[in-house]
C-alpha positions as CSV (number, residue, x, y, z in Angstrom):
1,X,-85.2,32.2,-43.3
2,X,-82.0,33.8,-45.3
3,X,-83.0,36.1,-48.2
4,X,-81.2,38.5,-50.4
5,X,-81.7,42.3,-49.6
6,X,-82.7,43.1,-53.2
7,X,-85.2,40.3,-53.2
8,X,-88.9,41.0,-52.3
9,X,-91.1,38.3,-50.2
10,X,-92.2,36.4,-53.3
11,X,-88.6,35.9,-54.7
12,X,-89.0,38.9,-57.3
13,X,-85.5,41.0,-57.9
14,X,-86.5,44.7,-57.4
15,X,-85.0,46.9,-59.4
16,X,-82.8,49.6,-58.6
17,X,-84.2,52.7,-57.7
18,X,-83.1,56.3,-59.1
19,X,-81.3,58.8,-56.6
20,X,-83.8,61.8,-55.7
21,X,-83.6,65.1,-57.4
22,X,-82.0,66.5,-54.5
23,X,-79.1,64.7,-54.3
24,X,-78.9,64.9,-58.5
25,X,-79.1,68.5,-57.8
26,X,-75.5,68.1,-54.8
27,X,-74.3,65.8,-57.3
28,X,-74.2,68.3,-60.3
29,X,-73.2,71.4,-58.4
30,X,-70.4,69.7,-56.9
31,X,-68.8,68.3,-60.6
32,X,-69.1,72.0,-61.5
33,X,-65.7,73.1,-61.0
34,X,-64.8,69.8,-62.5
35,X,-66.7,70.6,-66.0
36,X,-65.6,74.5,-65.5
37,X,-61.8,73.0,-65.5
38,X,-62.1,70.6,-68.2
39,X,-64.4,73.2,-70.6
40,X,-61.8,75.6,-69.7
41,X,-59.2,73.8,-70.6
42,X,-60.7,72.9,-74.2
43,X,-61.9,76.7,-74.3
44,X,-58.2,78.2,-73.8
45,X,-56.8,75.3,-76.4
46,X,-59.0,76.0,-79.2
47,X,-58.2,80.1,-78.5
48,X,-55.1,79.4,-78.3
49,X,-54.7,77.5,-81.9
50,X,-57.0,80.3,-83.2
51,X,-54.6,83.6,-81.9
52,X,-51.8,81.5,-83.2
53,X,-53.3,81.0,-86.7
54,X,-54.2,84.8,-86.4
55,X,-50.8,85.9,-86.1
56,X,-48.8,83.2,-88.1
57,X,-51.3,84.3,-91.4
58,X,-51.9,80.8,-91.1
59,X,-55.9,79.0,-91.4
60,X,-57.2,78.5,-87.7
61,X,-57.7,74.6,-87.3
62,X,-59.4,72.7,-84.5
63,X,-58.0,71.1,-82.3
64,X,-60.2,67.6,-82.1
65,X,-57.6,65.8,-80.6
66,X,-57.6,68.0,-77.5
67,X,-61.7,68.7,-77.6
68,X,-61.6,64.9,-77.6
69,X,-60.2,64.1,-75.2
70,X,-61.8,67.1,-72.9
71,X,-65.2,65.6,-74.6
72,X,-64.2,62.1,-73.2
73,X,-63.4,63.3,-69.5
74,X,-66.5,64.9,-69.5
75,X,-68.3,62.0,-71.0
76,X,-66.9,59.2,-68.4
77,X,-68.1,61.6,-65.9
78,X,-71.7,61.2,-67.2
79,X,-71.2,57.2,-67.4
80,X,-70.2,57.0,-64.0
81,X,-73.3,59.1,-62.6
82,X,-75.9,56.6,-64.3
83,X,-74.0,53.6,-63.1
84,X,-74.4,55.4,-59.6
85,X,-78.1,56.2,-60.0
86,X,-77.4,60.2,-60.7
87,X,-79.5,60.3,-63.7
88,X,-80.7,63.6,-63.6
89,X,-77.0,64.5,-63.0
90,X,-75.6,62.8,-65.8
91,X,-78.5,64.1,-68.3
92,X,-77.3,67.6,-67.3
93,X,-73.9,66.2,-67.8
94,X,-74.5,65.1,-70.8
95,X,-75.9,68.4,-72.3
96,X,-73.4,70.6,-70.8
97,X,-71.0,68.5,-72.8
98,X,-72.7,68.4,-76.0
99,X,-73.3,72.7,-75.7
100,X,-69.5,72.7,-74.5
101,X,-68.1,71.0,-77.6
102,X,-70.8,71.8,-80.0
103,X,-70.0,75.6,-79.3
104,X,-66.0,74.5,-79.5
105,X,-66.3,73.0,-83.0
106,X,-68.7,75.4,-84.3
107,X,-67.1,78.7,-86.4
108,X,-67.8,81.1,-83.7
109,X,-66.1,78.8,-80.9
């Protein structure tokens, strides 16, 4: 008898099954230096544009092209872990990136 791997005895499609927290756990320590990279990055632009502003007399804009784009690296990272089963990884993900650029576009960032 020839039957599927993802198919149960009665002919029922299981579903797919969530990684365990341990491996979310390996999974979000190793994207760290991705996220400290790609945060840095956005960090340094948006201090850069404000030291500029600082000493042209000029008003300090954001750079939202930039935290964008660093917002969107960050993001696909996130997509990619729930389409592998990392959801505990990609929630993490997911907030990291919303502090990271909520702190960016905020006053203070």
């Amino acid at each position: 008898m020839d039957m599927d791997m993802d198919m149960r005895a009665d002919g029922i499609r299981e579903g797919r099954e969530p990684r365990s927290a341990g491996a979310n756990l390996l999974v979000f320590l190793a994207l760290l230096p991705l996220d400290a990279l790609v945060g840095g990055y956005a960090w340094l632009v948006v201090g850069i544009g404000g030291w500029a502003a600082a000493h042209n007399g000029a008003e300090a804009a954001v750079p939202v092209m930039e935290l964008v784009g660093s917002g969107g690296v960050l993001a696909a990272v996130g997509l990619a872990l729930c389409w592998g089963r990392y959801r505990g990884a990609a929630v993490a993900q997911l907030v990291l990136t919303a502090a990271l650029m909520a702190w960016l576009l905020s006053p203070h960032g």
